[in-house]
C-alpha positions in Angstrom: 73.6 -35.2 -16.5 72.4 -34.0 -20.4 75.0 -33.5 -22.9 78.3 -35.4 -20.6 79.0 -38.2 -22.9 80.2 -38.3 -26.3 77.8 -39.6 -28.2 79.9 -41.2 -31.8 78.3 -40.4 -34.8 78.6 -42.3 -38.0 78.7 -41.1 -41.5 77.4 -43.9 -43.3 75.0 -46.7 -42.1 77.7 -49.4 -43.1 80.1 -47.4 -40.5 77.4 -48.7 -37.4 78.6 -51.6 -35.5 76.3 -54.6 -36.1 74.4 -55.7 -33.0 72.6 -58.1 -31.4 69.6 -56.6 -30.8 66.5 -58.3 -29.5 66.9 -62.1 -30.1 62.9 -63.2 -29.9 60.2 -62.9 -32.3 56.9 -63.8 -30.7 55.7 -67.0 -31.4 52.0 -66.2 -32.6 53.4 -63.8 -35.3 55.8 -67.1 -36.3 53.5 -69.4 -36.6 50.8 -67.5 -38.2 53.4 -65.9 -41.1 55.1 -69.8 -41.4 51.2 -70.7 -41.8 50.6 -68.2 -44.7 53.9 -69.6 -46.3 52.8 -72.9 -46.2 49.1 -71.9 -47.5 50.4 -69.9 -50.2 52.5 -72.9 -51.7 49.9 -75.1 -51.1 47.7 -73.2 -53.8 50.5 -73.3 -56.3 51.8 -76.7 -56.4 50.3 -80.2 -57.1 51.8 -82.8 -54.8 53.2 -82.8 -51.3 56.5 -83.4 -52.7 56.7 -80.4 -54.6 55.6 -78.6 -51.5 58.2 -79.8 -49.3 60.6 -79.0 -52.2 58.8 -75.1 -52.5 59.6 -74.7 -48.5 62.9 -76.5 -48.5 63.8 -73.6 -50.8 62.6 -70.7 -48.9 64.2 -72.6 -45.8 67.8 -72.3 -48.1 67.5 -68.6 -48.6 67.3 -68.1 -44.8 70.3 -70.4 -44.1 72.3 -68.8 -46.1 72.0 -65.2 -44.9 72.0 -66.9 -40.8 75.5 -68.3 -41.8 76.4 -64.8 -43.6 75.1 -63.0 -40.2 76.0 -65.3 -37.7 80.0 -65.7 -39.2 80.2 -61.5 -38.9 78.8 -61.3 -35.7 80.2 -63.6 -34.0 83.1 -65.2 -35.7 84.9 -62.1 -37.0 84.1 -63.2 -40.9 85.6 -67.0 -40.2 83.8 -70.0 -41.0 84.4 -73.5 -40.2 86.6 -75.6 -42.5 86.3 -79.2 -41.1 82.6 -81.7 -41.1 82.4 -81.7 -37.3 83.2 -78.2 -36.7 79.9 -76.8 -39.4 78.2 -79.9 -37.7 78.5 -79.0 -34.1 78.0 -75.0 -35.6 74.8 -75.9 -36.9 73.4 -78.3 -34.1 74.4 -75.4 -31.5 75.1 -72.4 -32.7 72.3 -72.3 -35.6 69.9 -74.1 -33.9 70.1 -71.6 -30.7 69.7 -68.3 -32.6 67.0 -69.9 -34.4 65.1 -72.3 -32.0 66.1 -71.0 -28.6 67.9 -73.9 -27.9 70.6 -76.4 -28.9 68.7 -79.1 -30.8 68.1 -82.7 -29.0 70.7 -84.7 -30.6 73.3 -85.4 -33.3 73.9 -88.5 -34.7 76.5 -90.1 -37.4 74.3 -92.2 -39.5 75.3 -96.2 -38.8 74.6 -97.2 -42.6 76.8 -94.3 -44.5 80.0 -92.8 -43.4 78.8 -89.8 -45.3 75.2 -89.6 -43.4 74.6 -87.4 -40.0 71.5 -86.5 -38.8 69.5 -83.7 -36.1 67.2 -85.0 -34.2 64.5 -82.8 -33.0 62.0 -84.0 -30.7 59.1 -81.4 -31.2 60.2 -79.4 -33.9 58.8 -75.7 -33.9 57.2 -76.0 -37.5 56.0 -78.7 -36.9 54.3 -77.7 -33.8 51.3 -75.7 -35.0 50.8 -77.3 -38.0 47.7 -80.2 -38.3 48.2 -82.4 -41.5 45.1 -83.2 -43.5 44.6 -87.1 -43.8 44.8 -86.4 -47.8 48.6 -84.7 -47.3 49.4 -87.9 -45.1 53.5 -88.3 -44.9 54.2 -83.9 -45.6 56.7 -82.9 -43.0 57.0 -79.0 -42.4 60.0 -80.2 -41.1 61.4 -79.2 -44.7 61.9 -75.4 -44.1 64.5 -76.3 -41.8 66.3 -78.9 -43.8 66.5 -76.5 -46.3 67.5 -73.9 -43.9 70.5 -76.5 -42.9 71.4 -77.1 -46.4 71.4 -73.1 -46.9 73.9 -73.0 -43.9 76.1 -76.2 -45.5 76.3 -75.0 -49.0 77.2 -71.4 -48.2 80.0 -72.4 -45.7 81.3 -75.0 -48.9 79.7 -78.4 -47.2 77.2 -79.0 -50.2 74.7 -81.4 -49.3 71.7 -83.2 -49.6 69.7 -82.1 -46.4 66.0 -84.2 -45.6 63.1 -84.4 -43.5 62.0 -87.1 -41.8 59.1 -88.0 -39.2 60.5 -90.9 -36.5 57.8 -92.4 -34.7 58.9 -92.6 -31.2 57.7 -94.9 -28.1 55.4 -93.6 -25.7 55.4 -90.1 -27.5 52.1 -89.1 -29.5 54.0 -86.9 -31.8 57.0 -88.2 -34.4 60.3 -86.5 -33.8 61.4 -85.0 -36.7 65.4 -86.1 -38.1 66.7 -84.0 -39.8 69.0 -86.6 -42.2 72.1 -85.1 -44.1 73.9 -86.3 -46.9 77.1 -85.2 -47.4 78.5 -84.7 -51.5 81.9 -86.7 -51.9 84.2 -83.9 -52.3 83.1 -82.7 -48.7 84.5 -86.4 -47.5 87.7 -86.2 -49.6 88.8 -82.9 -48.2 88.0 -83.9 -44.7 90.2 -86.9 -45.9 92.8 -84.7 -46.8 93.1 -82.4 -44.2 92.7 -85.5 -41.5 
């Protein structure tokens, strides 16, 4: 029946609750607008390093407002406070809301106690994007690292967050790692609070 229900109305839009709402953005209209990103800073820089460095940084600006949404929505304004807690966040939590799925793996680096890395085995940046011979080692892969670093430095893990291509056995395509460098402050508070 018309009119039964109460239907609540707010006063101010910061009043409405903040939902979910749809979750997917088609891939076509993805791939084509991370295209034009990538174009555009193609024209304005020189080398493939400062391109990588140009996308890192638009990658940051999205990472932080994911953590910003994702700690309201979901974790009633808390954030993690220990390394494998904004590690396994990121590799699952992130990564899903982002990706569509948890990503492949996440590894402590062997070398460094204050190295981790993602590993993604087709990354979705990377998956549309052809690589002249001339721009031979760029990695796309770079939007993400900085949207991880975006993620770690706003939740108080600073970082440095990379891009790497693995070549893997029997696959055609690298994986892409994504390698992360924790500061020393992050390892001396986990330290602390052992």
């Amino acid at each position: 029946m018309i009119g039964v229900g109460k239907i609540k109305q707010y006063s101010n839009v910061l009043d409405k609750p903040v939902s979910k709402g749809k979750q997917e953005v088609s891939l076509s209209a993805f791939a084509f607008l991370f295209s034009e990103l990538v174009q555009y800073n193609q024209t304005q820089v020189d080398n493939i390093a400062e391109l990588e460095r140009r996308l890192e940084d638009a990658g940051y600006a999205v990472g932080a407002r994911v953590l910003e949404l994702l700690c309201h929505r979901d974790k009633g304004n808390r954030r993690e406070t220990r390394l494998l807690g904004i590690l396994s966040f990121v590799h699952s939590t992130v990564w899903k809301v982002l990706f569509g799925k948890v990503a492949d793996s996440l590894e402590k680096g062997t070398e460094h106690e204050d190295e981790y890395m993602i590993s993604e085995k087709e990354l979705l940046v990377n998956r549309f994007i052809s690589i002249p011979k001339d721009m031979g080692t760029f990695n796309c892969g770079a939007f993400v690292a900085g949207i991880v670093r975006g993620v770690l430095d706003g939740a108080g893990f600073p970082a440095v967050v990379t891009a790497h291509f693995v070549p893997v056995e029997g696959l055609l395509r690298p994986r892409t790692t994504i390698l992360i460098k924790f500061a020393e402050e992050v390892l001396k508070r986990e330290a602390r609070l052992g």
